[in-house]
PDB file of N, H, CA, C and O in Angstrom:
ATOM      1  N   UNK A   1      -8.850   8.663  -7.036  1.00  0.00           N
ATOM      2  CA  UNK A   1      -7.785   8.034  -6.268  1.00  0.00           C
ATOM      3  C   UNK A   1      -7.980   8.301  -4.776  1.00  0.00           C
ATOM      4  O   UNK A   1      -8.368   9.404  -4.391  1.00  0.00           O
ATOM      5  N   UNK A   2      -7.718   7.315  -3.949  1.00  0.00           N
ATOM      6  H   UNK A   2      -7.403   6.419  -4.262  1.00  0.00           H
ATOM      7  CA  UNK A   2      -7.617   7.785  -2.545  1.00  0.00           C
ATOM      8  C   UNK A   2      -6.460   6.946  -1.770  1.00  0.00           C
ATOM      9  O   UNK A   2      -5.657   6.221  -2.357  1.00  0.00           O
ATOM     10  N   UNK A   3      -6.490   7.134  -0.472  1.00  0.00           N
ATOM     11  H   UNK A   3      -7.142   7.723   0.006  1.00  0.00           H
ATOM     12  CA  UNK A   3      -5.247   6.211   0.014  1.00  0.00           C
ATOM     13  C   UNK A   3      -5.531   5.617   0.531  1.00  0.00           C
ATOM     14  O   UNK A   3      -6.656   5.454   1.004  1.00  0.00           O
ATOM     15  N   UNK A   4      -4.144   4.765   0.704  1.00  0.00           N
ATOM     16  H   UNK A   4      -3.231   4.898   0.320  1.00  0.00           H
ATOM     17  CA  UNK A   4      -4.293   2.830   0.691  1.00  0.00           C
ATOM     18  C   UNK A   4      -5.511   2.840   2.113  1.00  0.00           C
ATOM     19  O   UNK A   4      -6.642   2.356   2.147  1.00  0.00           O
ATOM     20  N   UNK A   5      -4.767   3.565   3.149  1.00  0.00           N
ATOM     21  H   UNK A   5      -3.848   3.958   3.121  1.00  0.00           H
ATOM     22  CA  UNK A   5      -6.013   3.579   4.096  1.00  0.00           C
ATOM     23  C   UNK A   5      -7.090   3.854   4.253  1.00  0.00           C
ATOM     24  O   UNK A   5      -7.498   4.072   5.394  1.00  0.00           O
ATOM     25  N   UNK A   6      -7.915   3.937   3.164  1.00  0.00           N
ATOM     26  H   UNK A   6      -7.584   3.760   2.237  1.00  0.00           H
ATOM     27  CA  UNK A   6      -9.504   4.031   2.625  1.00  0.00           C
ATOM     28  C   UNK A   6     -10.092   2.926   2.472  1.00  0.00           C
ATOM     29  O   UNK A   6     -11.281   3.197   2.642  1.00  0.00           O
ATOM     30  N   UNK A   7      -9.992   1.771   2.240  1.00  0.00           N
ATOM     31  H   UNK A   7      -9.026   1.551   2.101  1.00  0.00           H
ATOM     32  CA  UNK A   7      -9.599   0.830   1.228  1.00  0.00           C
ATOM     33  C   UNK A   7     -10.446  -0.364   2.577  1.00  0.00           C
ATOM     34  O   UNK A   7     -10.188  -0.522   3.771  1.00  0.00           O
ATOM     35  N   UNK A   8     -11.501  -1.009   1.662  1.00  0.00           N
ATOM     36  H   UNK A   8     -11.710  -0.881   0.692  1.00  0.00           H
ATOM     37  CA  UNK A   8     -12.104  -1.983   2.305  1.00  0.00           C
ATOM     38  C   UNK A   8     -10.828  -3.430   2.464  1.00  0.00           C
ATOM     39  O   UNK A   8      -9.986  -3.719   1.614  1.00  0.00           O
ATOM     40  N   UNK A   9     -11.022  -4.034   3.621  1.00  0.00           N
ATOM     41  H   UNK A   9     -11.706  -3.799   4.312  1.00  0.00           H
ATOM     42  CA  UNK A   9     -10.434  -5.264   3.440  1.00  0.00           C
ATOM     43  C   UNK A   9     -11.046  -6.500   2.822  1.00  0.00           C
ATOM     44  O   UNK A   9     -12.268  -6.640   2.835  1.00  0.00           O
ATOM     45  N   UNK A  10     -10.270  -7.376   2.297  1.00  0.00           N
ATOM     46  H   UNK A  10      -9.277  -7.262   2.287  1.00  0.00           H
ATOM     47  CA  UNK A  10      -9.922  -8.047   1.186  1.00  0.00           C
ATOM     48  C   UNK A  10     -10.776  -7.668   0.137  1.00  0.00           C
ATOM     49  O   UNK A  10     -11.700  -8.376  -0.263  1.00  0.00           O
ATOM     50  N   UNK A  11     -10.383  -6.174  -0.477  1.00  0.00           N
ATOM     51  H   UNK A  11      -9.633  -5.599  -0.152  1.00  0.00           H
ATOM     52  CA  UNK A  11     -10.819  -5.975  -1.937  1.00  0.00           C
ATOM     53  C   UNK A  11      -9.490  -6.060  -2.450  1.00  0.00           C
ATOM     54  O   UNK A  11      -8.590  -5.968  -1.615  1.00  0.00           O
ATOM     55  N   UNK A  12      -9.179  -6.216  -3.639  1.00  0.00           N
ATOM     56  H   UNK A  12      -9.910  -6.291  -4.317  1.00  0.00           H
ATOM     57  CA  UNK A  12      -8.050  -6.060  -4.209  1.00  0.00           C
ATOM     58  C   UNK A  12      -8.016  -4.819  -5.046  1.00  0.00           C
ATOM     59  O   UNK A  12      -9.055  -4.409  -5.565  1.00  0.00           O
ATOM     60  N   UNK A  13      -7.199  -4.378  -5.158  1.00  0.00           N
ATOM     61  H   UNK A  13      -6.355  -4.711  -4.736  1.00  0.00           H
ATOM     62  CA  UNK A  13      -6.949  -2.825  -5.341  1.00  0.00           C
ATOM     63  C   UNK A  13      -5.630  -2.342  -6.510  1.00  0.00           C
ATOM     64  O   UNK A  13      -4.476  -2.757  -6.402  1.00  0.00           O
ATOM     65  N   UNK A  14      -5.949  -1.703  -7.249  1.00  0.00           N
ATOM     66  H   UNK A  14      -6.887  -1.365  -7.336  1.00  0.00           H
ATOM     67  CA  UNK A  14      -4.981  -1.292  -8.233  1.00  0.00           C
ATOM     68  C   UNK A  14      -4.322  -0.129  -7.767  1.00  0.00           C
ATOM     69  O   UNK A  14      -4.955   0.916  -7.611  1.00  0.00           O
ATOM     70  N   UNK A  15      -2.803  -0.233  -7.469  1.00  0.00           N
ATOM     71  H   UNK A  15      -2.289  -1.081  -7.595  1.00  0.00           H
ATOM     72  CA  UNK A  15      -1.962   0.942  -7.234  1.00  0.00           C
ATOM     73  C   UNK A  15      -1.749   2.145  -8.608  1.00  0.00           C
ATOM     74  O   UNK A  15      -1.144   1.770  -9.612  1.00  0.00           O
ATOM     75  N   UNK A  16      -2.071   2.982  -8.556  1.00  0.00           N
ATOM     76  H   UNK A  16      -2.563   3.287  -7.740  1.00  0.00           H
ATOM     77  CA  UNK A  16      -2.026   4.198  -9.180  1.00  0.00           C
ATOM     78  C   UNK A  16      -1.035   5.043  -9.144  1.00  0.00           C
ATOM     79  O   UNK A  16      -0.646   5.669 -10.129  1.00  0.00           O
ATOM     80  N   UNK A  17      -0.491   5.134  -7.860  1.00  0.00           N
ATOM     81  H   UNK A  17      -0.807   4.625  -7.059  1.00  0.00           H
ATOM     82  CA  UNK A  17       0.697   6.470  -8.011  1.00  0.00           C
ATOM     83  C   UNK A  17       1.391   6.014  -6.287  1.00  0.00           C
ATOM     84  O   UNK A  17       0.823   5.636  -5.262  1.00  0.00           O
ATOM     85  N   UNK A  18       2.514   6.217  -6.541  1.00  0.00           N
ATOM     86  H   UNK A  18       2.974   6.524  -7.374  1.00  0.00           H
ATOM     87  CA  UNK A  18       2.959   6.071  -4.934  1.00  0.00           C
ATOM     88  C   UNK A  18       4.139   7.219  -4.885  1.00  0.00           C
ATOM     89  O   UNK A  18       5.188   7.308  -5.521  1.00  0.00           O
ATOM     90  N   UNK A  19       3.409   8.262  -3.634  1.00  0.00           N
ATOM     91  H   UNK A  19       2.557   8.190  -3.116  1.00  0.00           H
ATOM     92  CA  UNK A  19       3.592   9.230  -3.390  1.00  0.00           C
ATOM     93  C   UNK A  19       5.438   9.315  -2.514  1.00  0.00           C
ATOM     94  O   UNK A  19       6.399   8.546  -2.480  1.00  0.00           O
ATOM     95  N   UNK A  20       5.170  10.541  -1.998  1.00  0.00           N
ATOM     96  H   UNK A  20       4.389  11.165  -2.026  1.00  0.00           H
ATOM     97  CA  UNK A  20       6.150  10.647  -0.958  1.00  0.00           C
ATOM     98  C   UNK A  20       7.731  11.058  -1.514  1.00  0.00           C
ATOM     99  O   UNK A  20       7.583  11.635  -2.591  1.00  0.00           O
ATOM    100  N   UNK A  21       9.050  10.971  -1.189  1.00  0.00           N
ATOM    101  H   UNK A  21       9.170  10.501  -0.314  1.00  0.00           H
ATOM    102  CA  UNK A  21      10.441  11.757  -0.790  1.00  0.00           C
ATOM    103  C   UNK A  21      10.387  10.334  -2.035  1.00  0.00           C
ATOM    104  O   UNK A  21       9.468   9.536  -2.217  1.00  0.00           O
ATOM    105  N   UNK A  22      12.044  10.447  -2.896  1.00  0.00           N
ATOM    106  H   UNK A  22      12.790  11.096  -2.748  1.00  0.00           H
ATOM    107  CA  UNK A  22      12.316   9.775  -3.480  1.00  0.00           C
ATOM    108  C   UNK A  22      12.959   8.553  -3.268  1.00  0.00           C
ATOM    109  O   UNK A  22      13.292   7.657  -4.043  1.00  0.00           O
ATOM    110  N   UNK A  23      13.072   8.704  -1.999  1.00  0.00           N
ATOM    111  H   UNK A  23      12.802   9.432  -1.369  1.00  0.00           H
ATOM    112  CA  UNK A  23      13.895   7.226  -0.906  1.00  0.00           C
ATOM    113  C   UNK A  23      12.481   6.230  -0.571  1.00  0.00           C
ATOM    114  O   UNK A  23      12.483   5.002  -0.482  1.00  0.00           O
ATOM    115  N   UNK A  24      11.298   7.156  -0.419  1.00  0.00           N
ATOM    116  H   UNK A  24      11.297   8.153  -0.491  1.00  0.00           H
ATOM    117  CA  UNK A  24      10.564   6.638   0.750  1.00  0.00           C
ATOM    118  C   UNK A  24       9.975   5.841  -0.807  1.00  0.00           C
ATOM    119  O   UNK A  24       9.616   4.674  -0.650  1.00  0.00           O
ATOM    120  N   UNK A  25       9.892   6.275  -1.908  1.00  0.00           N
ATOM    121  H   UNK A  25      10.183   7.223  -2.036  1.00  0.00           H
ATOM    122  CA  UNK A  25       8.900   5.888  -3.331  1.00  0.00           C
ATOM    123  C   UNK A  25      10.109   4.587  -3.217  1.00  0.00           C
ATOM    124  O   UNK A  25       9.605   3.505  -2.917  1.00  0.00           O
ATOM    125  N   UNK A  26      11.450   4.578  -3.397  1.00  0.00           N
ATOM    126  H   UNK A  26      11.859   5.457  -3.640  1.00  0.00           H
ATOM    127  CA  UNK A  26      12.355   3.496  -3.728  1.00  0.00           C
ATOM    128  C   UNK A  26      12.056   2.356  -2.977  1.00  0.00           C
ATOM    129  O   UNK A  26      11.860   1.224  -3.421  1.00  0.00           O
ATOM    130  N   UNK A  27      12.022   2.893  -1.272  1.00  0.00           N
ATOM    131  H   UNK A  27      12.181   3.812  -0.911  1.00  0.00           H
ATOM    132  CA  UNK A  27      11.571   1.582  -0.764  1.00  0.00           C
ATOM    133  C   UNK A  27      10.308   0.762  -0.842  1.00  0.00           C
ATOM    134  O   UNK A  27      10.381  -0.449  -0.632  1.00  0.00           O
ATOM    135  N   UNK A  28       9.068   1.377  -1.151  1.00  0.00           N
ATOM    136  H   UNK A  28       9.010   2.361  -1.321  1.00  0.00           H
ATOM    137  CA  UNK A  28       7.773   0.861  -1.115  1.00  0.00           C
ATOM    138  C   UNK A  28       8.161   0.294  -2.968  1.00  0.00           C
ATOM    139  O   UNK A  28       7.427  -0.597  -3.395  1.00  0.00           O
ATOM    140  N   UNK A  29       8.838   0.627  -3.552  1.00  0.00           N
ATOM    141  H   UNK A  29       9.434   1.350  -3.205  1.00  0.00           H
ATOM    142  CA  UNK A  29       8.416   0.011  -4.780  1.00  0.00           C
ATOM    143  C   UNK A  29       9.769  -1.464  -4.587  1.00  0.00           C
ATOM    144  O   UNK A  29       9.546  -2.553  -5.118  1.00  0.00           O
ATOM    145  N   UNK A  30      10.933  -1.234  -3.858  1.00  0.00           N
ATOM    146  H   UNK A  30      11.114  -0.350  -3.427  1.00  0.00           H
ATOM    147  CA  UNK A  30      11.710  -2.747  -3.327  1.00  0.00           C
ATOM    148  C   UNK A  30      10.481  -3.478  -2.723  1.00  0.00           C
ATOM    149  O   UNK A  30      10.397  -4.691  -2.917  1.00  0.00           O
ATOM    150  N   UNK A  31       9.610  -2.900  -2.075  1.00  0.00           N
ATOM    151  H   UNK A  31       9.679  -1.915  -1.917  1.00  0.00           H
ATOM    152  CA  UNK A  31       8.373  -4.054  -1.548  1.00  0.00           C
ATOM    153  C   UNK A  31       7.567  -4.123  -2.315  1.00  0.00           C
ATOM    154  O   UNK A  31       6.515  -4.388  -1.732  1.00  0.00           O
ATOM    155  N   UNK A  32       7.405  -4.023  -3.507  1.00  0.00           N
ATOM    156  H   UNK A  32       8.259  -3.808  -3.981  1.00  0.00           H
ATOM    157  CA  UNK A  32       6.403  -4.649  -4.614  1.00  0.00           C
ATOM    158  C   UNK A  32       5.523  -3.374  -4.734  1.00  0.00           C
ATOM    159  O   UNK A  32       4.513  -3.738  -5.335  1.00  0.00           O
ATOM    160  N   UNK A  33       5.446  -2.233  -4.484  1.00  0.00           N
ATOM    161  H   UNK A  33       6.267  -1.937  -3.995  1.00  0.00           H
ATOM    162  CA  UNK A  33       4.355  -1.257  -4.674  1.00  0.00           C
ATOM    163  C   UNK A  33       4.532  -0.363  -5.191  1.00  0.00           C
ATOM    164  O   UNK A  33       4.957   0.698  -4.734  1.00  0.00           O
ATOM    165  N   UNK A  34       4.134  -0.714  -6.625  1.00  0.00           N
ATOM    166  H   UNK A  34       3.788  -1.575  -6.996  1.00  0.00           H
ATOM    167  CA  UNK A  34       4.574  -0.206  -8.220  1.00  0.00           C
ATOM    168  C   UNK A  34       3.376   0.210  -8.848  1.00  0.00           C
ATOM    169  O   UNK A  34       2.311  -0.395  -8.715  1.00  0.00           O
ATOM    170  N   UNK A  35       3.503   1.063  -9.417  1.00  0.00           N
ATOM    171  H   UNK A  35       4.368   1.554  -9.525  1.00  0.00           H
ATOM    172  CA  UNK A  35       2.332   1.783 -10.511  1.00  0.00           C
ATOM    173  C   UNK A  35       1.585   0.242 -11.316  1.00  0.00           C
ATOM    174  O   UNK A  35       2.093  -0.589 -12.068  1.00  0.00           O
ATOM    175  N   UNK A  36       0.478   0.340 -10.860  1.00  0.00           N
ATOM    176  H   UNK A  36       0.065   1.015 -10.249  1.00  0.00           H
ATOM    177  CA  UNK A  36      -0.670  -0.881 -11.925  1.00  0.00           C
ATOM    178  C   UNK A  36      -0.761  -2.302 -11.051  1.00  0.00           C
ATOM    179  O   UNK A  36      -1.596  -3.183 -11.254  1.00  0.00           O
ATOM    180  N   UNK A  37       0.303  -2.327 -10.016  1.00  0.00           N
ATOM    181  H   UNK A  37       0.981  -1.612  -9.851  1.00  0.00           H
ATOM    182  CA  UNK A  37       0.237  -3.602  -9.175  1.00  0.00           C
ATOM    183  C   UNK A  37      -1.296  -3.490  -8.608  1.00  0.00           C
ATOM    184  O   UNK A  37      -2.161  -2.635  -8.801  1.00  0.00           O
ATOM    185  N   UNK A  38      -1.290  -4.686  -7.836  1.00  0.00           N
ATOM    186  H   UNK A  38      -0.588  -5.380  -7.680  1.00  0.00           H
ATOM    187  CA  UNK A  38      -2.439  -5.094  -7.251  1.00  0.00           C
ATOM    188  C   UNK A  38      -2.234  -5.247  -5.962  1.00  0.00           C
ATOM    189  O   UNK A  38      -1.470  -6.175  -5.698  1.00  0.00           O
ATOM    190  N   UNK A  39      -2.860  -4.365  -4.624  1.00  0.00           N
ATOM    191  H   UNK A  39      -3.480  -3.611  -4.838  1.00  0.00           H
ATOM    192  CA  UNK A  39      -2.633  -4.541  -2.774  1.00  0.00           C
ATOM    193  C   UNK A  39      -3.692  -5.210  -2.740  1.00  0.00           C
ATOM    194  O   UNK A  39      -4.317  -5.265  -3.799  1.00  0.00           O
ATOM    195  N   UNK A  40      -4.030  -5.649  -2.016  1.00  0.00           N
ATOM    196  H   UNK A  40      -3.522  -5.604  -1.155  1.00  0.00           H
ATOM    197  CA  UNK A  40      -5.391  -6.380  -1.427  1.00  0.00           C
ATOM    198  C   UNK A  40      -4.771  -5.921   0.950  1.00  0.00           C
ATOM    199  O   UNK A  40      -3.744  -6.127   1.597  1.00  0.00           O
ATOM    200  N   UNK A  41      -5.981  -5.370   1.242  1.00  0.00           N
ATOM    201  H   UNK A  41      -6.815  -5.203   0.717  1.00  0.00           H
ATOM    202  CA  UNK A  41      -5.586  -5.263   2.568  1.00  0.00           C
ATOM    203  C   UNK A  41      -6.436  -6.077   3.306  1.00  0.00           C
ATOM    204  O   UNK A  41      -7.641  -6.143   3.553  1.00  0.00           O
ATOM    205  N   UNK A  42      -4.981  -6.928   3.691  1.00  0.00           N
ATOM    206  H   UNK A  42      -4.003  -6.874   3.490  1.00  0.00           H
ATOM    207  CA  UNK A  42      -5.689  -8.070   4.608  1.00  0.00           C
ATOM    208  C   UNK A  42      -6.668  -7.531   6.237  1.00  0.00           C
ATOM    209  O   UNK A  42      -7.751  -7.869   6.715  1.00  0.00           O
ATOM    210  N   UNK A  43      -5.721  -6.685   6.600  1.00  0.00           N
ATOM    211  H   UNK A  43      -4.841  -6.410   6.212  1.00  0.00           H
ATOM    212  CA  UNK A  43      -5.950  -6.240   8.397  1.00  0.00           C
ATOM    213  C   UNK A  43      -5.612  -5.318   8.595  1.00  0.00           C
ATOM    214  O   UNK A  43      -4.512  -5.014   8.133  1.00  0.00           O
ATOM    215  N   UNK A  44      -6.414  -4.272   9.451  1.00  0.00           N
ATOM    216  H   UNK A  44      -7.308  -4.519   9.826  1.00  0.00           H
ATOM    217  CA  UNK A  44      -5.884  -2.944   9.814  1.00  0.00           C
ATOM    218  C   UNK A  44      -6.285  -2.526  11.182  1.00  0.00           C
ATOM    219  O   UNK A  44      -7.404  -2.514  11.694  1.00  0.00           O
ATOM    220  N   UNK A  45      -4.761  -2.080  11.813  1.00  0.00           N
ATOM    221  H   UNK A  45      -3.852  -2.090  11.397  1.00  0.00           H
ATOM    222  CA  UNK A  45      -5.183  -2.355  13.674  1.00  0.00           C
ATOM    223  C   UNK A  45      -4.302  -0.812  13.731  1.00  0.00           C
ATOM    224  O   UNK A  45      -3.144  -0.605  13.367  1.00  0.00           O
ATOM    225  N   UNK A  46      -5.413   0.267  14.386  1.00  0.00           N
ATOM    226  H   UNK A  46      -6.353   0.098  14.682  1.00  0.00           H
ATOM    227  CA  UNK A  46      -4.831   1.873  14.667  1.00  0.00           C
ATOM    228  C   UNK A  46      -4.450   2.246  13.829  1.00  0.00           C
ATOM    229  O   UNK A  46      -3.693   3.195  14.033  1.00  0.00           O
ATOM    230  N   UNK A  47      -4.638   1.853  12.390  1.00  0.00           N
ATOM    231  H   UNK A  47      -5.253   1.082  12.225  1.00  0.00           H
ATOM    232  CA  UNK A  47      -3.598   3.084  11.261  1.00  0.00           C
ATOM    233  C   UNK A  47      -2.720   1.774  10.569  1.00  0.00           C
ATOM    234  O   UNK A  47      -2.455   1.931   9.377  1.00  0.00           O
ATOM    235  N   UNK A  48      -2.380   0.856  11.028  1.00  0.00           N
ATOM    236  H   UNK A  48      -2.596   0.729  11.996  1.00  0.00           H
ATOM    237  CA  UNK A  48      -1.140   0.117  10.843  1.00  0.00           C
ATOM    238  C   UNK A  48      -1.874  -1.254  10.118  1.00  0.00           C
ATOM    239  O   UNK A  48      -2.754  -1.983  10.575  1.00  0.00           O
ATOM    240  N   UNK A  49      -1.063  -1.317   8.628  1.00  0.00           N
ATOM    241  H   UNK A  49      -0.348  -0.725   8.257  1.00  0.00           H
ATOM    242  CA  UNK A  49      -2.041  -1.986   7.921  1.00  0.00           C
ATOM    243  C   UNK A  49      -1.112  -3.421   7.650  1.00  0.00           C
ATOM    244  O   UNK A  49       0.118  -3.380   7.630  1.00  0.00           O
ATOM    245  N   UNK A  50      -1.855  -4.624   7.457  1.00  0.00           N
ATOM    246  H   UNK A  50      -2.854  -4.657   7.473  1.00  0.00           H
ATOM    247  CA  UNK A  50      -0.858  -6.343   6.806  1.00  0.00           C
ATOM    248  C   UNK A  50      -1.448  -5.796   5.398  1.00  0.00           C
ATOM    249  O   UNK A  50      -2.540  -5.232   5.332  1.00  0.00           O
ATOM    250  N   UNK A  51      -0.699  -5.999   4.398  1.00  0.00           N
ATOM    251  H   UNK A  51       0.188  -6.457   4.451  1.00  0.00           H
ATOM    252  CA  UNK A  51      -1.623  -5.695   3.137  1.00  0.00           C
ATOM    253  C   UNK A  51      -0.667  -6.891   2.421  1.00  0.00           C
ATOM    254  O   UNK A  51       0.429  -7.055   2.957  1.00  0.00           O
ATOM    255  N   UNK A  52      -0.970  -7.686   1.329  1.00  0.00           N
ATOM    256  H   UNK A  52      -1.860  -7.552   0.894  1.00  0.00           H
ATOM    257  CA  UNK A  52      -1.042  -8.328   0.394  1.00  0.00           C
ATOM    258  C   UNK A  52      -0.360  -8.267  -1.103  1.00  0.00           C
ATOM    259  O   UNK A  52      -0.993  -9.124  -1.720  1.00  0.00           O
ATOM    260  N   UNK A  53       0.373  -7.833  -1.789  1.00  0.00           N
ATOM    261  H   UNK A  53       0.888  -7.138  -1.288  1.00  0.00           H
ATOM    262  CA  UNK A  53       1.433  -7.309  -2.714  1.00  0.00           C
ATOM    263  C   UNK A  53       2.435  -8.499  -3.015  1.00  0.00           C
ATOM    264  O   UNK A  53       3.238  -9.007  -2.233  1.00  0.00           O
ATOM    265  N   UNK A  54       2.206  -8.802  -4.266  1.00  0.00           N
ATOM    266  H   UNK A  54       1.554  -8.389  -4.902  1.00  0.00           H
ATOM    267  CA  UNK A  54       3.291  -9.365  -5.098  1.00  0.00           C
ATOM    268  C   UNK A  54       3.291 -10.953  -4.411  1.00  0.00           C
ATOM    269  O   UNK A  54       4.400 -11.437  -4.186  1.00  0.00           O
ATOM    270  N   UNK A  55       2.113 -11.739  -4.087  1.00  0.00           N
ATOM    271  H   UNK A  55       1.212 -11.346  -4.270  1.00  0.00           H
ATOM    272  CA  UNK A  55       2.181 -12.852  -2.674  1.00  0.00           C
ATOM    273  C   UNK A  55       3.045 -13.054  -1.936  1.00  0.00           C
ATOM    274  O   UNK A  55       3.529 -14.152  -1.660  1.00  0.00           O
ATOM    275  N   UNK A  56       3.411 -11.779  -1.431  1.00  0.00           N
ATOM    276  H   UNK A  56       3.017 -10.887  -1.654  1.00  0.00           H
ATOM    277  CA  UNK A  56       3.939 -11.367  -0.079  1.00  0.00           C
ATOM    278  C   UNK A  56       2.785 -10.755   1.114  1.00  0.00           C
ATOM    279  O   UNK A  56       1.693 -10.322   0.746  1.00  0.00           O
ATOM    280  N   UNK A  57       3.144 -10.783   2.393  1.00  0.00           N
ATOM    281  H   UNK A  57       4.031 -11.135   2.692  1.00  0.00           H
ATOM    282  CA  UNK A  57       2.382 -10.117   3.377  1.00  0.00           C
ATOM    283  C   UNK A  57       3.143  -9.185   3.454  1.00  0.00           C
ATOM    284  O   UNK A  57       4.250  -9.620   3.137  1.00  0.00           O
ATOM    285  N   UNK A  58       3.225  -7.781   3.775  1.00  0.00           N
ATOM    286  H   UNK A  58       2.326  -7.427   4.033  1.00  0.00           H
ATOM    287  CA  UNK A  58       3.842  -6.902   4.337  1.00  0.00           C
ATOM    288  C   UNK A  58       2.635  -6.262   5.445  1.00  0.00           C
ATOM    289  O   UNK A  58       1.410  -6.387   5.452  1.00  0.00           O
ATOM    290  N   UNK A  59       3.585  -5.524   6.363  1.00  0.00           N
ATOM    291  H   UNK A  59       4.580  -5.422   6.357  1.00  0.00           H
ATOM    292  CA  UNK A  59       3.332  -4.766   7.643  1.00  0.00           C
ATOM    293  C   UNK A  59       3.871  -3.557   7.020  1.00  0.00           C
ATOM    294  O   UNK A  59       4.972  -3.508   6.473  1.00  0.00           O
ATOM    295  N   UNK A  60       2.786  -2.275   7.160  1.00  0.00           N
ATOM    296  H   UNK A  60       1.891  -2.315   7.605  1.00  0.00           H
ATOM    297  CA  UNK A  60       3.755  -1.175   6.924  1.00  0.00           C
ATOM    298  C   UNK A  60       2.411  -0.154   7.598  1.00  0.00           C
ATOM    299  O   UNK A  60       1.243  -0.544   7.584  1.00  0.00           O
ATOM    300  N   UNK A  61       2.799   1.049   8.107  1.00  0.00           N
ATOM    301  H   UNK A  61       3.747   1.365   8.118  1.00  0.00           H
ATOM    302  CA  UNK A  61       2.698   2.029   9.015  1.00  0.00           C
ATOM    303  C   UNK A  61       1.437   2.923   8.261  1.00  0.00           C
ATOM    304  O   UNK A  61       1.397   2.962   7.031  1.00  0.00           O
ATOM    305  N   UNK A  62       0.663   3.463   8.890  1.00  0.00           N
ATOM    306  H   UNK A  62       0.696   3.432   9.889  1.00  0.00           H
ATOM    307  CA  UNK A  62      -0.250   4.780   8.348  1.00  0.00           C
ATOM    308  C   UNK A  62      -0.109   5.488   7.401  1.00  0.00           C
ATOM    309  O   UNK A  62      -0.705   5.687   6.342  1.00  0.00           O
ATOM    310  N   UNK A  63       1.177   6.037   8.139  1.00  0.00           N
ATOM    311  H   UNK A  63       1.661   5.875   8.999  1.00  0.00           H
ATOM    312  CA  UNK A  63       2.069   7.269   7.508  1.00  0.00           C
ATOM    313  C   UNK A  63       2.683   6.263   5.950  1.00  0.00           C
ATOM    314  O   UNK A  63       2.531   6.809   4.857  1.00  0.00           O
ATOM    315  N   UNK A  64       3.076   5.413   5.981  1.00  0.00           N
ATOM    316  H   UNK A  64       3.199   4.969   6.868  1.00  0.00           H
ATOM    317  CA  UNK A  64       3.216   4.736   4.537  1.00  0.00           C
ATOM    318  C   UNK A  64       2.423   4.414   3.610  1.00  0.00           C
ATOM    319  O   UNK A  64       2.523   4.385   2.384  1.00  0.00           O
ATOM    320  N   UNK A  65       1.292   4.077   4.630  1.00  0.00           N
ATOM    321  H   UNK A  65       1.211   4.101   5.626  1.00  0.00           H
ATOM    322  CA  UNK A  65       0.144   3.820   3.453  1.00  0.00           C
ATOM    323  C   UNK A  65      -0.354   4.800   2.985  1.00  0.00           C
ATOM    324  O   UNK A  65      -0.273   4.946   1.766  1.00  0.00           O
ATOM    325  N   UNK A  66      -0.825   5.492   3.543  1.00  0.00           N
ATOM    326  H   UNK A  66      -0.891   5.374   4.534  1.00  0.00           H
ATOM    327  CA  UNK A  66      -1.103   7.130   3.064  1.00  0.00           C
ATOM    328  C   UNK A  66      -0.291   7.742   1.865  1.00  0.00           C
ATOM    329  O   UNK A  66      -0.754   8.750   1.329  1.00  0.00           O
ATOM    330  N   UNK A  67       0.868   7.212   1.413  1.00  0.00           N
ATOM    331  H   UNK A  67       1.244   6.393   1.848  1.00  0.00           H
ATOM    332  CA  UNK A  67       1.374   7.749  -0.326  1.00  0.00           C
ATOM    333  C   UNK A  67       1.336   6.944  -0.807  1.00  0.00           C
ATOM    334  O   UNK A  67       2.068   7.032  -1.793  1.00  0.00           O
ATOM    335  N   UNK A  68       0.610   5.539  -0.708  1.00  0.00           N
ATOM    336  H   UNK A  68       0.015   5.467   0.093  1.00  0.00           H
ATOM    337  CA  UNK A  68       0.163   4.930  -1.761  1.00  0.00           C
ATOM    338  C   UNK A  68      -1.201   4.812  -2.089  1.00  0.00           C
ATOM    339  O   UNK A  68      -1.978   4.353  -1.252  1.00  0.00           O
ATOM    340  N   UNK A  69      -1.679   5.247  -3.445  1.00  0.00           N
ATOM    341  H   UNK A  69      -1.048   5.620  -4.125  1.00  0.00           H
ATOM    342  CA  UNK A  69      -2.698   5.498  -3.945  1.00  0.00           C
ATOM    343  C   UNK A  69      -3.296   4.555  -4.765  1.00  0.00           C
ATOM    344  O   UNK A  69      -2.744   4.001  -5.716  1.00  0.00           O
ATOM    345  N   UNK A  70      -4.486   4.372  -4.367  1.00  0.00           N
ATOM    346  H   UNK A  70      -4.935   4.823  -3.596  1.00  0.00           H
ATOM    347  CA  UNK A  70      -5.522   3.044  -5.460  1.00  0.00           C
ATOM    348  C   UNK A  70      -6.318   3.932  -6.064  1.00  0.00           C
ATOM    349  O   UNK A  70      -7.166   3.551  -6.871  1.00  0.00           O
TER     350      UNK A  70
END
């Protein structure tokens, strides 16, 4: 396993475990990022990633991607 910010762009990627406080797990899984889903990361500019989930785009931060695990 490693984190989301490892992660070549446009591979698609199987979520494994999503880390972190039990608020911070609630909100990333309201944005589609659930144990067995699929991210694909579109773009990554300083840490700060567009990633691909549920055919949605989301924007979400370093520090977020970093407890989610492929």
């Amino acid at each position: 396993m490693m984190p989301l910010t490892m992660v070549k762009e446009g591979e698609p990627n199987v979520i494994k475990k999503v880390g972190g406080k039990e608020e911070t797990r609630k909100f990333l899984e309201k944005l589609g990022f659930v144990t067995g889903g699929t991210v694909t990361v579109i773009s990554e500019t300083d840490g700060n990633m567009i990633v691909n989930v549920k055919d949605s785009r989301i924007a979400i931060g370093k520090d977020m991607a970093n407890k989610i695990l492929v």
